[in-house]
One Martini backbone bead per residue (centre of mass of N, CA, C, O) as a GRO file, in nm:
protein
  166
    1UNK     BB    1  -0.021   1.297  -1.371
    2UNK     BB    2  -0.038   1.382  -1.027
    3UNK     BB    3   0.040   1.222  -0.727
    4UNK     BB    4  -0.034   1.288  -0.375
    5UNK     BB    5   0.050   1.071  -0.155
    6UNK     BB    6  -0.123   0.989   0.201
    7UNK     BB    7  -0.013   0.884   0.521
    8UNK     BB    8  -0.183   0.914   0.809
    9UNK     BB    9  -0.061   1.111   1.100
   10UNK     BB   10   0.092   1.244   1.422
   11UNK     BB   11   0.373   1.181   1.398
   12UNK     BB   12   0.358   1.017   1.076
   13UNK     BB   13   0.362   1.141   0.777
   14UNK     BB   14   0.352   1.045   0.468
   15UNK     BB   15   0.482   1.117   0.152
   16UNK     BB   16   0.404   1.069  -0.251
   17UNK     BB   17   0.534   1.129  -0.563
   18UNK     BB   18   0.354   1.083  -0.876
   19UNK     BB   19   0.412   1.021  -1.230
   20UNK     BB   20   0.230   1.048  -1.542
   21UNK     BB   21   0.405   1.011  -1.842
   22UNK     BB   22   0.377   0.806  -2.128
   23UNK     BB   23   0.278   0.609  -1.918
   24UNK     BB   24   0.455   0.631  -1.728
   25UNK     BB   25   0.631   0.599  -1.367
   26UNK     BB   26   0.736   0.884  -1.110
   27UNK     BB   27   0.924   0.956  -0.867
   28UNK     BB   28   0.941   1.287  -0.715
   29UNK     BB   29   0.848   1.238  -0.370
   30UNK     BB   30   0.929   1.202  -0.079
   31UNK     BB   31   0.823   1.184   0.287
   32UNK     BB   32   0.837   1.321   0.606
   33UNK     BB   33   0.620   1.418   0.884
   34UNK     BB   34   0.651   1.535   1.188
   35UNK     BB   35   0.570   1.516   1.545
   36UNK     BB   36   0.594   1.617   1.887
   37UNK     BB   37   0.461   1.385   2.165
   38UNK     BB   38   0.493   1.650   2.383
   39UNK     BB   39   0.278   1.790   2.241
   40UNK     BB   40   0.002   1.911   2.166
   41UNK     BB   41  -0.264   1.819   1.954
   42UNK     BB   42  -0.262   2.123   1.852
   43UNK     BB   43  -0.050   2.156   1.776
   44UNK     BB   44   0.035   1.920   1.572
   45UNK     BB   45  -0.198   2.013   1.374
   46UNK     BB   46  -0.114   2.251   1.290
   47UNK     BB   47   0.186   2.181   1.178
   48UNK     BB   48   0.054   1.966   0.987
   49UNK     BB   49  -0.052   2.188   0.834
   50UNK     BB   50   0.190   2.367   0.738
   51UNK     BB   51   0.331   2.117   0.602
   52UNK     BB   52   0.144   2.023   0.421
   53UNK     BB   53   0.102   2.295   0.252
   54UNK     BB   54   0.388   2.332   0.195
   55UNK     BB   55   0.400   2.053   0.005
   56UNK     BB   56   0.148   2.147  -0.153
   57UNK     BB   57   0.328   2.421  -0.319
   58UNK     BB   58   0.576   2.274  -0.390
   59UNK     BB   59   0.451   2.040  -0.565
   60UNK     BB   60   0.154   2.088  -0.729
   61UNK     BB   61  -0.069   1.881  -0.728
   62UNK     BB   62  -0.391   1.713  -0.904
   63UNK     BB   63  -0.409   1.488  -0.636
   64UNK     BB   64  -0.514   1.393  -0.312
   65UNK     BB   65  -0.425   1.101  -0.165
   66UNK     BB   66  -0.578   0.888   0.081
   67UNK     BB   67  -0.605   0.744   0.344
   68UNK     BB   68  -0.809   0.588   0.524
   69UNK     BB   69  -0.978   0.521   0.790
   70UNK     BB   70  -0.913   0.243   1.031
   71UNK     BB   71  -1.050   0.031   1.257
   72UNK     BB   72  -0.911  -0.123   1.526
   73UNK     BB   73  -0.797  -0.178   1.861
   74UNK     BB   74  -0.668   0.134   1.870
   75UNK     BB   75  -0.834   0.391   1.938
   76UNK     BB   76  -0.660   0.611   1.968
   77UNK     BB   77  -0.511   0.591   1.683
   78UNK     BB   78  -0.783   0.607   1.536
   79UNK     BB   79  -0.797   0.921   1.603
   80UNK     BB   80  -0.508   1.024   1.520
   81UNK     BB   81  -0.578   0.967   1.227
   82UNK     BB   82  -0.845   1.137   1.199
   83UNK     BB   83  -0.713   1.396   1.254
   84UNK     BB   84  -0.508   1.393   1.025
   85UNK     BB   85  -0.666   1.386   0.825
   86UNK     BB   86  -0.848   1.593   0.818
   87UNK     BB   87  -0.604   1.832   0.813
   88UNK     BB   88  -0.517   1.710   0.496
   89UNK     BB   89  -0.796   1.811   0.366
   90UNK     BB   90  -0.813   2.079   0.435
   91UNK     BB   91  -0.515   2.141   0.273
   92UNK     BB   92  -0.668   2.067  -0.006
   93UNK     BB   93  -0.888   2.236  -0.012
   94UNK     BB   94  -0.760   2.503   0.016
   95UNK     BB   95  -0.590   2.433  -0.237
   96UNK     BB   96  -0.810   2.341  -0.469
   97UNK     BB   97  -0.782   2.011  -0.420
   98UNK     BB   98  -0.836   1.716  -0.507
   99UNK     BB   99  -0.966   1.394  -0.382
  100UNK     BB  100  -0.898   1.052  -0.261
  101UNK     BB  101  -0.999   0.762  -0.072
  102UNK     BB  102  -0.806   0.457   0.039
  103UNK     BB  103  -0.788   0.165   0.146
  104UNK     BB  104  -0.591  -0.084   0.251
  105UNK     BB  105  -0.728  -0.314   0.086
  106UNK     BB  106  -0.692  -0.126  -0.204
  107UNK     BB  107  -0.439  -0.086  -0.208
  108UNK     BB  108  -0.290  -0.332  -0.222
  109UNK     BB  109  -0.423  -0.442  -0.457
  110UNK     BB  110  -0.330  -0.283  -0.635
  111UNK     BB  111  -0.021  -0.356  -0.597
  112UNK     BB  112  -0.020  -0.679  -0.537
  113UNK     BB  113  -0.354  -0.821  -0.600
  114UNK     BB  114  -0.445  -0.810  -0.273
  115UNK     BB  115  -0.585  -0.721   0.039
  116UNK     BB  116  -0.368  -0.881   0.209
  117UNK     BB  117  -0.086  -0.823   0.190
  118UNK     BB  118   0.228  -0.767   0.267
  119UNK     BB  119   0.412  -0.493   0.292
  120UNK     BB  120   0.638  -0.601   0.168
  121UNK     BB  121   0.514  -0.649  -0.094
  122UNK     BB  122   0.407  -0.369  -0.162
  123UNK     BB  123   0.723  -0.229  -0.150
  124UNK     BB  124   0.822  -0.408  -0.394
  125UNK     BB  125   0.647  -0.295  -0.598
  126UNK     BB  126   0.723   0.007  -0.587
  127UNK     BB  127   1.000  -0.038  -0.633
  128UNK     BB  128   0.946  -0.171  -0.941
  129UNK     BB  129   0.718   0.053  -1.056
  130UNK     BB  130   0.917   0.298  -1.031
  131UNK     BB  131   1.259   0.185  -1.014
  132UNK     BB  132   1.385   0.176  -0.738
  133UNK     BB  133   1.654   0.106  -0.531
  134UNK     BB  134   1.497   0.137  -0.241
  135UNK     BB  135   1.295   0.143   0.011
  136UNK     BB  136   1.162   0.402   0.121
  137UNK     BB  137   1.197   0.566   0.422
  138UNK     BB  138   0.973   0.552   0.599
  139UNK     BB  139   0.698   0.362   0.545
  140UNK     BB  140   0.542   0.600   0.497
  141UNK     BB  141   0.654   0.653   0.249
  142UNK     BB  142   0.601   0.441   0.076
  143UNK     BB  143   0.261   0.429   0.122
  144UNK     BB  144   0.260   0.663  -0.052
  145UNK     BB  145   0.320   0.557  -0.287
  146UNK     BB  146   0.117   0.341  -0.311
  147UNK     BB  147  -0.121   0.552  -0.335
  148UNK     BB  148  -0.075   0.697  -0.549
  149UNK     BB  149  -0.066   0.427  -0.742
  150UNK     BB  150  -0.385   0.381  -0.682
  151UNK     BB  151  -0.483   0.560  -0.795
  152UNK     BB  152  -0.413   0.592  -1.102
  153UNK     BB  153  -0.487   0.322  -1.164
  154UNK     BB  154  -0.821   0.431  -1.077
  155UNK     BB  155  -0.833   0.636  -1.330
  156UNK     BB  156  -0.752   0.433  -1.560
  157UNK     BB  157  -0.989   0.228  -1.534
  158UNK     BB  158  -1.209   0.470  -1.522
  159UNK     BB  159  -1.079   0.599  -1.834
  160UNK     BB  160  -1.218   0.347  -1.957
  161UNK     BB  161  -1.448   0.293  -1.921
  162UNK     BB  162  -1.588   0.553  -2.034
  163UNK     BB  163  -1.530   0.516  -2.305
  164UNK     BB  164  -1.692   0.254  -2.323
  165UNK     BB  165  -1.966   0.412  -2.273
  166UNK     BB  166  -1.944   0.645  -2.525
   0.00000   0.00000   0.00000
């Protein structure tokens, strides 16, 4: 199974895909969109339209996961991600892909162990479960790696449950 993981943002989101392949999880690809905080947020969410398409066609993963938006204290900023997330479920779905979103605090718990996890630590162990020499770069991109693996993790647990209870 691949899984493109995505940290929605409207200045920077962040992509993450991961392959599980006999029992392995390999990191396939990482990186950041952009947009320009001096054009307009329809030219921004157009961009990120088009970006967000091309990477996942790129791509070609079995499944979009996606942080989901949390109400923080700046409100602004959660409209700006729920623009974001918005545009990106829009161009999974045109895209044929299913989605799946969580929790930044199950996002935490599946990688790190607790939903309070402290950044630095679910990179650490991302990081370790993937193999990687270093921390990627920006923030949102390990992020979104994270996200990915909390799929995968949430995946496996739920077709061991279906099993047992078939």
């Amino acid at each position: 199974m691949f899984v493109l993981g995505i940290d929605p943002g409207l200045t920077t989101t962040g992509y993450g895909g991961v392959r599980r392949e006999r029992g392995r999880l390999h990191a396939v690809t990482v990186g950041v969109i952009r947009t320009d905080p001096r054009r307009s947020v329809a030219e921004r969410l157009a961009e990120l339209h088009r970006d967000i398409t091309s990477v996942l066609e790129e791509q070609q993963p079995d499944v979009v996961a996606i942080e989901q938006v949390f109400v923080n204290r700046n409100l602004q900023t959660a409209m700006s991600v729920a623009r974001a997330t918005g545009v990106i479920l829009l161009a999974a779905t045109q895209s044929g892909l299913a989605t799946a979103e969580y929790t930044p605090s199950s996002v935490k718990a599946a990688i790190a162990g607790y939903g309070s996890a402290p950044k630095d630590q679910v990179q650490k162990m991302v990081v370790s479960r993937l193999r990687l020499a270093t921390v990627p770069q920006p923030t949102d991109a390990a992020d979104a790696l994270a996200i990915a693996l909390c799929h995968l993790q949430s995946h496996r647990h739920l077709a061991i449950q279906q099993k047992g209870t078939a």
